[in-house]
N, C-alpha and C positions, 0 to 999 in steps of 0.2 A: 505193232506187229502186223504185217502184211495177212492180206486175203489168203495169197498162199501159201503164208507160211502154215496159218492155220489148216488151210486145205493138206497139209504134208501131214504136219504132227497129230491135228486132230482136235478138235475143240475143248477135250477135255485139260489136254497140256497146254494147252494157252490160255484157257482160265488157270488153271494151276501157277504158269508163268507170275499170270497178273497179279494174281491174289500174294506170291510170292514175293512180286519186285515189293509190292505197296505196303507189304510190313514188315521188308527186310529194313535194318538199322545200318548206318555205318559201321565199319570197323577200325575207325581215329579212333584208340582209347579216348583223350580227352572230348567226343562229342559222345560217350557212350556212357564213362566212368569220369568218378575222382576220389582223388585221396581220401582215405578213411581216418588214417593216422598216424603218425612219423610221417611230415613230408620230408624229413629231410633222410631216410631210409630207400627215397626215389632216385632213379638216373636215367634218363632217358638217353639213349644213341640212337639216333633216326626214327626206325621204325619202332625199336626194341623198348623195352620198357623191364631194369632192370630193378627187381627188392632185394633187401639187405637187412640181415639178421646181424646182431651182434651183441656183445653181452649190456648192453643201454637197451636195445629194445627191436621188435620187429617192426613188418610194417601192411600195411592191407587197402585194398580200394573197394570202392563200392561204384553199381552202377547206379546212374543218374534217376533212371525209372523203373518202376515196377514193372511184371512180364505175365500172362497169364497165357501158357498155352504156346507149342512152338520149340524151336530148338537154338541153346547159347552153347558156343565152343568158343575154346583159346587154343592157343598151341605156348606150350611150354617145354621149355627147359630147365630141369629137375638141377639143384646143389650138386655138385662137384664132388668129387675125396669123398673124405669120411666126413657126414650128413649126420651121423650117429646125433639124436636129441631132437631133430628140426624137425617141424612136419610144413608142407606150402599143402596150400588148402582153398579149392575151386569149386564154388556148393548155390544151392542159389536157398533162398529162406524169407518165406513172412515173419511178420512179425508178431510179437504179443507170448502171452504164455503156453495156448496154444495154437501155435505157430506149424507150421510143415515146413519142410526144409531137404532139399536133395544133395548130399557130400561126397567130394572126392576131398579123400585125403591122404595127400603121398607123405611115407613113414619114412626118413633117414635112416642110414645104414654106416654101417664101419665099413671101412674101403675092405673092396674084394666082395661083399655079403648082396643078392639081390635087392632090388629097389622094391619096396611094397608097397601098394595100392589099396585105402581100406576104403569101402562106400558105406553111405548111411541112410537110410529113409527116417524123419520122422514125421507123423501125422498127427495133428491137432495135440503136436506138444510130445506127443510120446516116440523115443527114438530104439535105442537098445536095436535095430536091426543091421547088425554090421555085419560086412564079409571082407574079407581080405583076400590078396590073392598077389602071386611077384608077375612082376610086369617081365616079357619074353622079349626082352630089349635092354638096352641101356640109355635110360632116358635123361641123362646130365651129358650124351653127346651129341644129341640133334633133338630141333625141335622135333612134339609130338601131338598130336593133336587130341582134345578132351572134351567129351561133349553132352551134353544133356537133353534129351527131346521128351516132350511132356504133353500129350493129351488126355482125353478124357476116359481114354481106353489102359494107358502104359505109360509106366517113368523107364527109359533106357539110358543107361548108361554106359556110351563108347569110345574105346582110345581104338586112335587112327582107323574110328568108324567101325572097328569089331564091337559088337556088343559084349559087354562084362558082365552084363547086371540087366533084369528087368523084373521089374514093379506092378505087379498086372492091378484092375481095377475089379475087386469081388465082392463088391458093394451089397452084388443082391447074396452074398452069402453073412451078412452084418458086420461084415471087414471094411473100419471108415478108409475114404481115398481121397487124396490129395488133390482139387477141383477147387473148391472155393474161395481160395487166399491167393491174390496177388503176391510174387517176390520176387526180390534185387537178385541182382549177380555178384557175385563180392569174392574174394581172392585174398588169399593170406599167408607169410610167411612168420612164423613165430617158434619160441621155443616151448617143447613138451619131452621133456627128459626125463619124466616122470611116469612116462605110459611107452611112448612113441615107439623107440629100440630096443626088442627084447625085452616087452612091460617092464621098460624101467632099468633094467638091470645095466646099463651100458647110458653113459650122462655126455652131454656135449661136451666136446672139448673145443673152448673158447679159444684155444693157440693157433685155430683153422678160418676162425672166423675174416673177413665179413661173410657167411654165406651167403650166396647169391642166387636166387632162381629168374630167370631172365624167360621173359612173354612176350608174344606179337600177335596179330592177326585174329584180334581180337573179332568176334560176330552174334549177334543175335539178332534172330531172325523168328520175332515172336510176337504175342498181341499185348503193344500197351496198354497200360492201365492207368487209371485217374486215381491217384490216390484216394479224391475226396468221396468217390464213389465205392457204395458198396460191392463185397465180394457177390453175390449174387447176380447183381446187374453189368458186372464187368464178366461175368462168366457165360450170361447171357450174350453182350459182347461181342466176346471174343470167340463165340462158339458158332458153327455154319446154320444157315437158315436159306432159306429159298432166295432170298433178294443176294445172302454174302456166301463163299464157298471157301473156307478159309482151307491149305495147306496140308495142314497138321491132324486136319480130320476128313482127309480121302481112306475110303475104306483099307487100302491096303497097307496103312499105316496102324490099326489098328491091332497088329500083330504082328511079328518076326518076319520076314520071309522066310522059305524054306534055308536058304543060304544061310542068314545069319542065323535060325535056330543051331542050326549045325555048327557056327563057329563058336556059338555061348555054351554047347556042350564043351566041345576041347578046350574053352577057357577053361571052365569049373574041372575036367577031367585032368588038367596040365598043368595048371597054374594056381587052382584056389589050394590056398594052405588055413582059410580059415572059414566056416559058415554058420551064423549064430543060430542055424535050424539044428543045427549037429549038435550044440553044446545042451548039453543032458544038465550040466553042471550049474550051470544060468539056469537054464528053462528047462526044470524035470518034468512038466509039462509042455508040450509043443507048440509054441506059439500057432495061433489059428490059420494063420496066411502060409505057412509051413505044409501044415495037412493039405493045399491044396494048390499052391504055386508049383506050375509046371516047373518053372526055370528060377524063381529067386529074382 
């Protein structure tokens, strides 16, 4: 990058840039992901990269390397008709018992019925944090894009970049957060006819099958991780210090902007049909991160 260019934008955006280009990842599936299981469930057309459900079995990838800190997006295209039973499901997850893990999981519908979106937080193994909410679109007719951004501050999660979901970090209020565990990116389409549409009540009909959910443009743009190395010194890492200035933890990232708090209101006021703060019935006591998360 040129003297002037820096002289225009300004030396913070050109560190930003740099810190950027050097830990962004390609987005070849095959240099980022591989098959988890059923490869023969895969189809590739060019860029496209189609799964297939069917009554033998679904199918899922995984990425290559672990991720600590940063933001992974796809762009997908949701099943087709009636999806009634399927869920495709875009979540990133360490590993072990307890394990942290951030989910999208899109819920099949009987044709005509909106498409729903439920997200999950679990932390060091404990999950039970769902929301649901219908997506203000029809997402089985163009791609859309799905994302996850994760620092040390906030877990967001956005379609086509509106925030749906965020996961604040209230550590100093004794609410564990999600920091020390490296995890994959991984993707799945399988059958859940037993929760997924209308808890249950409504079962796949295998006469619709192959379901198909079809992916591209695949990206992550986050700090890898060494396996062999511990969660600590990977967190150290991957976290800014004087000598590195990573991205993901410029201040103004460590919160909403004014804009998208405003959009994650009209989500939740328009669209959420579900909030596991609200459910009296699960939690007669109110989960702790409830009493005090501005936004969910």
């Amino acid at each position: 990058m040129s003297s002037k260019m820096c002289g225009f934008y300004g030396l913070f955006v050109c560190l930003m840039l740099v810190f950027c280009v050097s830990m962004s990842t390609s987005s070849k599936f095959d240099e980022l992901f591989q098959p988890s299981w059923a490869f023969d469930h895969f189809v590739h057309e060019g860029d496209l990269l189609k799964l297939k459900l069917d009554n033998s079995s679904g199918a899922g990838f995984g990425s290559k390397n672990k991720y600590m800190f940063g933001k992974v997006s796809i762009q997908l295209k949701l099943v087709e008709g009636d999806s009634a039973g399927t869920v495709t499901a875009f979540y990133m997850s360490s590993e072990g018992t307890k394990h942290n893990e951030f989910d999208f999981e899109f819920l099949g519908n009987s044709t005509g019925e909106p498409y729903s979106v439920q997200t999950n937080v679990y932390v060091n193994g404990v999950g039970n944090r769902e929301q649901r909410l219908n997506l203000w679109f029809d997402p089985t007719k163009d791609f859309h894009s799905y994302s996850i951004f994760w620092n040390q501050r906030q877990v967001v999660f956005l379609v086509d970049e509106t925030p749906i979901r965020v996961h604040t970090n209230m550590e100093h209020r004794g609410i564990p957060y999600p920091k020390d565990q490296a995890m994959g990116v991984y993707s799945s389409i399988w059958n859940a006819d037993d929760w997924a549409t209308e808890g249950g009540r409504v079962k796949t009909d295998w006469s619709h099958a192959p379901f198909i959910a079809t992916y591209k443009a695949f990206e992550i743009n986050a700090c890898e991780c060494q396996v062999s190395v511990g969660g600590m010194e990977n967190r150290k890492r991957c976290s800014s210090s004087e000598d590195n200035k990573y991205w993901w933890d410029e201040p103004n990232l460590s919160v909403l902007t004014l804009h998208q708090t405003h959009q994650l209101k009209w989500v939740r006021a328009k669209h959420m049909v579900y909030d596991y703060c609200n459910d009296v019935s699960r939690f007669p006591v109110s989960p702790l991160e409830c009493l005090h998360h501005r936004h969910n």
